[in-house]
N, C-alpha and C positions, 0 to 999 in steps of 0.2 A: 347313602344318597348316590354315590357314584354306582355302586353294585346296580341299582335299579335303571342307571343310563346305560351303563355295559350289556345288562339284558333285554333290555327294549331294545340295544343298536344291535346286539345278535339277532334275534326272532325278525326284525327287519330286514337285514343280509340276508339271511336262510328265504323267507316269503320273497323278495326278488330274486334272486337264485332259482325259485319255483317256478316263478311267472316265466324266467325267461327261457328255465329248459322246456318246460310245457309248449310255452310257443315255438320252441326250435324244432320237436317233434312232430307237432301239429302242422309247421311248417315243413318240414322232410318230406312227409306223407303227402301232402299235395304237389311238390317238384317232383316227387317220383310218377304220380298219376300223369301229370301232366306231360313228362317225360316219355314215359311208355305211351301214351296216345299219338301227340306228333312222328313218335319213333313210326308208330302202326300203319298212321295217316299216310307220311312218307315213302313206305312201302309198296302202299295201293294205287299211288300214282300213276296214270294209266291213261293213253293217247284217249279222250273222246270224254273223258271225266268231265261234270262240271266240278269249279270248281270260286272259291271266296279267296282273294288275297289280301291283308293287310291293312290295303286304303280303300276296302270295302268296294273293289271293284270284283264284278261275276265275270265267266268266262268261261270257255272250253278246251281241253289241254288237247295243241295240236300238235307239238312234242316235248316229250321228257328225258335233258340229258344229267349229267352227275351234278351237276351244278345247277343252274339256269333247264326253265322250260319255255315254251312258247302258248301263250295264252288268246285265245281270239275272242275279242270282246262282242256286244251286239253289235256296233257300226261297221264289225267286220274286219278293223283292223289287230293283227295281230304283237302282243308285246312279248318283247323277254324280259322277266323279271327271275330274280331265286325261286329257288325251289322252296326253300326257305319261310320266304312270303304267303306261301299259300296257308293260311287258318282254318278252311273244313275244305273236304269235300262234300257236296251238295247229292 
């Protein structure tokens, strides 16, 4: 009787064990994608870009330094936010 709880509590270890590396890799592979695009994104950054930050405000880069850029929104005024912040370029 016992023999058959020991092999049912093995075969359950092992299939969580499965579930979890399967999700870890399946999970890797998407922080790497996602990784390399921002990295790309980051790159291209570039005075006159449009550009989407964050809290979903649009904009035009009217300077880009290591840190922080400066973004001019429609009404004209312009912010500094991270560079960071910015989610596409447009």
């Amino acid at each position: 009787m016992w023999q058959n709880i020991l092999a049912s509590s093995i075969v359950m270890i092992v299939f969580i064990f499965l579930i979890v590396g399967l999700y870890g890799l399946l999970n890797i592979r998407k922080v790497k994608t996602k990784k390399q695009y921002f990295k790309q994104m980051h790159q291209e950054l570039k005075v006159g870009k449009n550009v989407i930050i964050s809290s979903s405000l649009y904009g035009t880069l009217t300077r880009v330094g290591d840190e922080t850029v400066d973004i001019k929104v429609k009404s004209g005024a312009v912010i500094e936010v991270s560079r960071y912040a910015i989610t596409a370029i447009i």
